[in-house]
N, C-alpha and C positions, 0 to 999 in steps of 0.2 A: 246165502252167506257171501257177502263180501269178499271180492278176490284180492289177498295181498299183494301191493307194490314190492317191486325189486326194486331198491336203491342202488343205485351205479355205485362202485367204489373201486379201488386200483388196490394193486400192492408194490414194495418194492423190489427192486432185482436184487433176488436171495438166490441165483443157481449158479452165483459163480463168474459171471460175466465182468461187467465194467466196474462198477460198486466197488467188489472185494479188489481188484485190480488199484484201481483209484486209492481207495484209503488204503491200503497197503504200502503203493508206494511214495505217498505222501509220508505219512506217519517213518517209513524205514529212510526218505529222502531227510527228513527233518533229525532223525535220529543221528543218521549216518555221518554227516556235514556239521552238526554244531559238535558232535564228540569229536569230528577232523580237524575242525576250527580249535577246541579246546587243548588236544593232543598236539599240533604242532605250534599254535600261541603258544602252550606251556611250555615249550622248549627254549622260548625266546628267541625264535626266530623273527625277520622283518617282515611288514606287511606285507611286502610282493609276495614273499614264500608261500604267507598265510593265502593269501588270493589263490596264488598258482595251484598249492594241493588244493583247496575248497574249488575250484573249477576243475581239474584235472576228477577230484572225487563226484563231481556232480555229474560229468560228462560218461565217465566210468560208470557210475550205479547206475546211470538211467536207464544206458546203453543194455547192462545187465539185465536189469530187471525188466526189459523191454523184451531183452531175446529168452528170458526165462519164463516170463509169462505167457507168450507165445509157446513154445514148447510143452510148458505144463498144459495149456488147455487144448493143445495139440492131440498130445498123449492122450487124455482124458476122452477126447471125441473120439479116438480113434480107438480105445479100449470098448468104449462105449457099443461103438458100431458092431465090433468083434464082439461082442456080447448078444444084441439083437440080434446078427446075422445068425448065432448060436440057439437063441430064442425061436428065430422064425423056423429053422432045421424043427426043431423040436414040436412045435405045430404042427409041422409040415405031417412028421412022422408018427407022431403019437398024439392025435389029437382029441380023443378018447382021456390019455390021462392029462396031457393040459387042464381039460376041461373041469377034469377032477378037483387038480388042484387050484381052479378057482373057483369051486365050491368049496373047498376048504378056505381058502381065503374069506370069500364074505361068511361063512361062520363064524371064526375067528374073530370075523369085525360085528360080529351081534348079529345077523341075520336067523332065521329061521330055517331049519335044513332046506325044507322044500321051498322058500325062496332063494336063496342062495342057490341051488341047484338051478332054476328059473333064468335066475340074472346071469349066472355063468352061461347058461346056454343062448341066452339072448346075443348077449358078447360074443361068445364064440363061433357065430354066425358071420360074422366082420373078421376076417385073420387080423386087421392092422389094427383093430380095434380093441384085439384079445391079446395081438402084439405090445400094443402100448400097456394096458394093463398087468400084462407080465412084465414089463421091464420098469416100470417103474414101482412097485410091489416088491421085486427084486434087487433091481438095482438103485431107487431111488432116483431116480434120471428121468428125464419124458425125451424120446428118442426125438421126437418132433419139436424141442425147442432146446437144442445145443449151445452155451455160450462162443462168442466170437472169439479164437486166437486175435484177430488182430485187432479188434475192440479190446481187447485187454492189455496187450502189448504198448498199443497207444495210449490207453489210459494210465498205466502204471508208467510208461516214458513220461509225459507229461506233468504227473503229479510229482514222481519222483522229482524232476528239474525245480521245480515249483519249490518242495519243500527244502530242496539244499539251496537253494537259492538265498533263503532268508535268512539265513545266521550269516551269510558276506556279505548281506545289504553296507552293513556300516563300514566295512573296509572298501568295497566299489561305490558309497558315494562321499567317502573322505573322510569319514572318523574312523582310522583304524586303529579301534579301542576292545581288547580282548572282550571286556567284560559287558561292553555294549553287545560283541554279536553273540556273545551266550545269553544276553536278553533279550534279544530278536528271535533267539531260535526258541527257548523257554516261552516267550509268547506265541509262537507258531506254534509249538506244540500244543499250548493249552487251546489255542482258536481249533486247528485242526482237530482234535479228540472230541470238543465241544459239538463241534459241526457231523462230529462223526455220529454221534449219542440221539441225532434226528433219526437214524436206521434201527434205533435201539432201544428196551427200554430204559437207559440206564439215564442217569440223571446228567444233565448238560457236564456240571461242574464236577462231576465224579471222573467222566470219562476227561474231561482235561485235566484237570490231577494226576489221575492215572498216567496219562503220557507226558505230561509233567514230571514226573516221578522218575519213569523210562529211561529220557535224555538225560535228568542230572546221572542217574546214577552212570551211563554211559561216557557223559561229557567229563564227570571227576575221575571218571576208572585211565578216562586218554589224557586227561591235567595229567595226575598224576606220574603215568607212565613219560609223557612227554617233559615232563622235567625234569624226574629223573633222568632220562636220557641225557635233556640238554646239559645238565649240571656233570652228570660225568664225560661227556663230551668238553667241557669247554677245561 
């Protein structure tokens, strides 16, 4: 019998790392900035104003979501660890019923008692082995491949800038026309969602729609508000 080929193939990073980081804070960059452009255009304020908040909001969110994302995957590794270290106790001390309960596991997954009993004991031969196993069965997690705090932080600083960026294009390069940079930002958002929908199965044009959809309804809720203001203001 012919030996089957293994065809090489990758996948993408789904644990949380730079990815989710990334389009996260593009998508909340582009939101955030053309609702701020909308909100204080709509007041009728002058273009410098409009600049100064839309830079003042780009420098702000980035900075945020830069020291947030950090933290959150901080957290996250470090709950992590306290989990494992709690796992590895647990080997340590009972390793009889560990053992057990990953013969229940591969049961559960279709095995046959006395194979499952087999593979568990194979496993539980290796602690790191039986280790990894149980923490990711449990916690979903593979202790041995942690997303980066500061891959994430980076990546969510930099896309954030990126996407608030583009709804001021028109006022930093001389048409400071409301309605131009809620089409720049409206464009960003359906490009950005688009590009997003390669991670996904969903259909190019569905996911820019979708974030299309997002920013107006964001960008009219701060029109709004911002006129009102200005109008009872002036």
């Amino acid at each position: 019998m012919p030996s089957a080929e293994v065809e090489p193939h990758t996948h993408a990073d789904v644990s949380g790392g730079w990815l989710r980081a990334a389009v996260f804070g593009g998508m909340d960059g582009l939101v955030t900035n053309t609702a701020l452009v909308a909100g204080v255009g709509g007041g009728g304020v002058g273009a410098h104003a409009v600049v100064l908040s839309g830079v003042a909001g780009l420098a702000a969110g980035a900075i945020s979501m830069a020291l947030g994302e950090y933290t959150s995957v901080s957290t996250q590794n470090e709950q992590l660890d306290l989990e494992v270290a709690k796992e590895r106790r647990e080997l340590a001390t009972n390793p009889v019923g560990e053992q057990a309960e990953l013969t229940q596991l591969w049961e559960d997954r279709g095995l046959d008692p006395e194979l499952a009993e087999a593979v568990a004991a194979q496993l539980s031969r290796d602690p790191e082995q039986a280790l990894r196993v149980h923490t990711l069965n449990e916690l979903g997690l593979d202790p041995e491949d942690k997303p980066s705090p500061m891959t994430a932080a980076v990546s969510s600083f930099a896309c954030f800038a990126v996407g608030a960026l583009i709804p001021l294009l028109p006022y930093l390069l001389g048409a400071p026309v409301l309605w131009l940079a809620l089409l720049c930002g409206g464009a960003g958002l359906v490009v950005a969602g688009a590009l997003s929908a390669r991670f996904t199965p969903r259909p190019w044009w569905s996911a820019g729609l979708r974030q299309l959809v997002f920013g107006a309804v964001a960008a009219t809720a701060t029109y709004l508000i911002g006129s009102a203001i200005g109008v009872g203001a002036a």
